[in-house]
N, C-alpha and C positions, 0 to 999 in steps of 0.2 A: 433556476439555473444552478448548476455546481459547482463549488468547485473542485476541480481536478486533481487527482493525486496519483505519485505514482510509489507502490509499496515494493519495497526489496529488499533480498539479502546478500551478504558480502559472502561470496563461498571461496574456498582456495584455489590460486592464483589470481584473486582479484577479478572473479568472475562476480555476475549477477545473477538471482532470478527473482523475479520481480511478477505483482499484479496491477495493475490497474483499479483504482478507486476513481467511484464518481461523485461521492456528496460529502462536503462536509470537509476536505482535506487541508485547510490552513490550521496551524500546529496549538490554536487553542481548543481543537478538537479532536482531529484524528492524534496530532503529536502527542495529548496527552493520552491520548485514547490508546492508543499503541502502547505506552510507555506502563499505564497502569494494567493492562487487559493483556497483552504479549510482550510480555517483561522478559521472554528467555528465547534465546533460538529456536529453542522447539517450538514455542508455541508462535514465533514468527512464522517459521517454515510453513507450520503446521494450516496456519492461514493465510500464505502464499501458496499455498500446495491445491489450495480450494481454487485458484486461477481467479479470472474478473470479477470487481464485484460493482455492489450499488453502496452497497459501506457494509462496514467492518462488525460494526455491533449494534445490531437491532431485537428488538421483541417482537417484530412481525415481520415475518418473512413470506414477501409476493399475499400478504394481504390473509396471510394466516399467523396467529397470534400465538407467541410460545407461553406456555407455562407463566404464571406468574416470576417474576423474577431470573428468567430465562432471556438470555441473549446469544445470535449470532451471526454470522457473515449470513447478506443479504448477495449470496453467487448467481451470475445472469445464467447457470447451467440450473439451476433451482427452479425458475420461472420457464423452461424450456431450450433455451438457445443449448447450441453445440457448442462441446466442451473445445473443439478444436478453434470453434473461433474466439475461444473464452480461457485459454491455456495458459499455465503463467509461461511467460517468457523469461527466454535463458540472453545473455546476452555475456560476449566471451572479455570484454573489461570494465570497468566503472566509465571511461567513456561513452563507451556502447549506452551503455544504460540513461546516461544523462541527454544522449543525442537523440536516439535511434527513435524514428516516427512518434515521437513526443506532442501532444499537447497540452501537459497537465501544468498547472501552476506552481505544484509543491513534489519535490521529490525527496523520498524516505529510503533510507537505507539502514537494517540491522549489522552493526559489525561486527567483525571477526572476536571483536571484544566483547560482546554482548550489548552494544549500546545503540541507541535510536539515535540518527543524525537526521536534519533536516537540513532542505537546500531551497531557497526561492528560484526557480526557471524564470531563465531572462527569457522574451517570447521568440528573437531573432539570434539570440547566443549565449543559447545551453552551454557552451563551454567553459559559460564563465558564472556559474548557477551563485548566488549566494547564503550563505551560510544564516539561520535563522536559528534561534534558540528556541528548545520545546518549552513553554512554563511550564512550572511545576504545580501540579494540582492540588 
């Protein structure tokens, strides 16, 4: 079982776009994972840009094994699925993003400042998600 995450970035006017994770997403993993691996927008975007995944950073991808020393996004368009059902999503406020057909546990957002924020999802009201601290690794 997974757990659920949901990956985004803060673009101008308070928009989102965001991808879906499935393993691994409570903040003494992904949070640090994101924090040390996509330390700048670009490299957010850049793996937001890849759409859904299975996780973020891996050595084998769909059961083929990179390079020694080599990691990366584990994307469901990798293993065959369509990219349209696998697209990151845009979503036009930070509400959007926290509500909008949601069932992840952990929601991640890069900001407009460069920084990784985490939010615990309530299951019944995302409106009021709670604020969780990444450790530091």
């Amino acid at each position: 079982m997974g757990t659920r995450a949901r990956i985004g970035i803060q673009l101008q006017h308070n928009t989102v776009l965001s991808a879906y994770h499935h393993w691994d997403g409570y903040p003494e993993w992904l949070g640090v994972t994101l924090q040390e691996q996509y330390n700048s927008r670009k490299k957010a975007g850049e793996l937001i840009n890849g759409g859904n995944m299975s996780t973020c950073w891996a050595d084998e991808v769909w059961g083929n094994k990179l390079p020694k020393g080599e990691y990366s996004p584990e994307y469901y368009t990798a293993r065959g699925e369509k990219l349209e059902d696998n697209a990151p999503r845009f979503d036009d406020s930070m509400i959007d993003y926290l509500t909008k057909d949601n069932n992840e546990e952990y929601a991640y957002i890069m900001t407009l400042k460069g920084e990784w924020k985490c939010l615990k999802m309530n299951q019944f009201n995302d409106l009021d998600p709670e604020p969780v601290e990444i450790p530091a690794s």
